[in-house]
C-alpha positions as CSV (number, residue, x, y, z in Angstrom):
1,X,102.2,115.6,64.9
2,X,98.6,115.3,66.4
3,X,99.0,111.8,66.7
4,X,102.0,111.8,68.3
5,X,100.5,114.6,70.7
6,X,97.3,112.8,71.4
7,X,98.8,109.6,72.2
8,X,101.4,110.9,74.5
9,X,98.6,112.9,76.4
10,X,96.5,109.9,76.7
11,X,99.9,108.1,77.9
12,X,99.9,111.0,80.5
13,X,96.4,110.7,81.8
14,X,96.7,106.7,82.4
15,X,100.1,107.3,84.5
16,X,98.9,110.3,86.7
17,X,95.4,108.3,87.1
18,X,97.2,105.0,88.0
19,X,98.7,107.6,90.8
20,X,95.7,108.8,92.4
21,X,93.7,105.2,92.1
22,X,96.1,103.4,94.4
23,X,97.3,106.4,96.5
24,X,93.5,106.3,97.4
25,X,93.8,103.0,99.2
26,X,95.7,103.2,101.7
27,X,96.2,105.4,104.7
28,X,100.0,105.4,106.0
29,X,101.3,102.2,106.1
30,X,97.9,100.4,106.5
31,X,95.0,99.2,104.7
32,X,92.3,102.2,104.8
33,X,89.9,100.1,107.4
34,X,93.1,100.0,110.2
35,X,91.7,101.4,114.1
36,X,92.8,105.1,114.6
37,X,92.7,105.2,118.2
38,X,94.9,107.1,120.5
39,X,98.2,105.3,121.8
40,X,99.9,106.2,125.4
41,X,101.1,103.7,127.5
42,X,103.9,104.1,130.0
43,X,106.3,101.0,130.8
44,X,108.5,100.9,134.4
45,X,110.7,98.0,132.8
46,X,112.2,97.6,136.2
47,X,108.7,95.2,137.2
48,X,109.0,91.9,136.5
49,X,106.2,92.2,133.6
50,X,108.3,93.9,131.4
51,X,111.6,92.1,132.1
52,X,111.5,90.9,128.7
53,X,112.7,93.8,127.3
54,X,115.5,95.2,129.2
55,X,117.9,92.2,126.6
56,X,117.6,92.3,122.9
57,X,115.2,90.2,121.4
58,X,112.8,90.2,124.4
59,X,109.5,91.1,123.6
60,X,106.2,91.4,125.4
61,X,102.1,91.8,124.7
62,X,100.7,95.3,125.9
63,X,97.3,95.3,126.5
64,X,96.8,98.1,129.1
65,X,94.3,100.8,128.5
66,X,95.0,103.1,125.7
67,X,97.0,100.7,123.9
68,X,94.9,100.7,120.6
69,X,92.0,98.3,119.9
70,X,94.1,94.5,120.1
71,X,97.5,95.4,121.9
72,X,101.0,96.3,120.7
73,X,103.9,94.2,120.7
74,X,106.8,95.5,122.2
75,X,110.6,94.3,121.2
76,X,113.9,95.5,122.0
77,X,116.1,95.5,119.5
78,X,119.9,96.2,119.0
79,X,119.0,99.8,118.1
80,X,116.3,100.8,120.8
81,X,112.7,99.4,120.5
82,X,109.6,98.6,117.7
83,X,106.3,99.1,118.7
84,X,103.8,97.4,116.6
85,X,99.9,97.5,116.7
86,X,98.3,93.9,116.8
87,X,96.2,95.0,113.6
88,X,97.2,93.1,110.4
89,X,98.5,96.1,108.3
90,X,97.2,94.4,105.3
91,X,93.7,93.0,105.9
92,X,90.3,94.8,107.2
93,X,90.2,93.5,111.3
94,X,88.1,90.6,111.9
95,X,88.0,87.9,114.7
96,X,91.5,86.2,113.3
97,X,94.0,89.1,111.9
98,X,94.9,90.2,115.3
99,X,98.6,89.4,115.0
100,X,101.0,87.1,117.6
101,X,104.3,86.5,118.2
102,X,106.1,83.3,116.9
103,X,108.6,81.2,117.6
104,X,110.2,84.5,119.3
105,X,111.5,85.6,115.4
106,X,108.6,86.4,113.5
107,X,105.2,88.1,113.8
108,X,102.2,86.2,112.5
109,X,99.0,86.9,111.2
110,X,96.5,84.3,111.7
111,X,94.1,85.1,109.2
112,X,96.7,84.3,106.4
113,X,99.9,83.1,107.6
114,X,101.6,86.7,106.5
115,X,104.6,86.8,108.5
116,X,106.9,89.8,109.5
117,X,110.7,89.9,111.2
118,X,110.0,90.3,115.0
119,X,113.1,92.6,115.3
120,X,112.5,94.8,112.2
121,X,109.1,94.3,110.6
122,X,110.1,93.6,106.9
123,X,107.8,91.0,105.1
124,X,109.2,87.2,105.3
125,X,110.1,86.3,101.9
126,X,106.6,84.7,99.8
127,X,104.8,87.3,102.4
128,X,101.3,88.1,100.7
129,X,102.1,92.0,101.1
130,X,104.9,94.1,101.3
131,X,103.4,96.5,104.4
132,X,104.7,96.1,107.8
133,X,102.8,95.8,110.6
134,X,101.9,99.8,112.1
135,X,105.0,100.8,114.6
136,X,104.3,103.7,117.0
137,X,106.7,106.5,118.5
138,X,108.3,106.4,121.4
139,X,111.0,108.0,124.1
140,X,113.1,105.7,126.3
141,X,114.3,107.1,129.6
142,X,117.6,104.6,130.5
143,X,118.1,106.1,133.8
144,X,114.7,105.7,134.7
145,X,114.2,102.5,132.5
146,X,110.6,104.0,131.6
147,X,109.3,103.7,127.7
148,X,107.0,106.2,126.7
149,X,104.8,104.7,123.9
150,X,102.5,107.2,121.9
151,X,100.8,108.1,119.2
């Protein structure tokens, strides 16, 4: 009975220290390294800058003031909107992970070819991780056609 106690507490330990090692790594949905910077940017998408996004699928760089450290990418989807940060989600920033738009279905990172869907943000199949890029809040005003991004 000792034996069987001693190896099922040593069983016990491993699993609960598994846990804390790689709950330890990561912050949210990012690597622990990712920007924390404030996020509030307001959007009139009734100037022709932001055209893009009053039809599905259009999408647009943001690089106004107080839109984090490399941009967001903006899409409209069926559903309402995705926000992401131009961070790689996976990698520590450098001078090639800040991710791009391509082909107008996929988001890119340079760095290492890790590729998202534009419209949702799930990993491509063979992606090298399984995070999404970072995706902010935000509030839509239809009547107004204003989008609120924050964070």
């Amino acid at each position: 009975m000792k034996k069987t106690f001693s190896i099922l507490s040593i069983f016990t330990l491993l699993i609960f220290s598994n846990l804390i090692i790689y709950s330890c790594g990561s912050r949210e949905d990012t690597v622990s390294c990712f920007p924390n910077n404030p996020i509030n940017v307001t959007l009139n998408l009734n100037l022709p800058a932001y055209y893009p996004l009053n039809n599905i699928n259009g999408w647009i760089y943001v690089n106004e003031q107080q839109s984090g450290t490399r941009g967001l990418i903006v899409v409209r989807t069926g559903t309402g909107f995705k926000v992401y940060d131009r961070n790689a989600p996976h990698i520590c920033p450098d001078n090639n992970t800040t991710l791009e738009v391509k082909d107008n279905i996929s988001v890119l990172c340079p760095k290492d070819n890790t590729r998202w869907i534009l419209t949702t943000g799930q990993p491509e199949s063979g992606s090298k991780t399984s995070l999404p890029p970072k995706t902010y809040p935000y509030n839509y005003d239809a009547a107004g056609k204003t989008l609120n991004i924050y964070y």
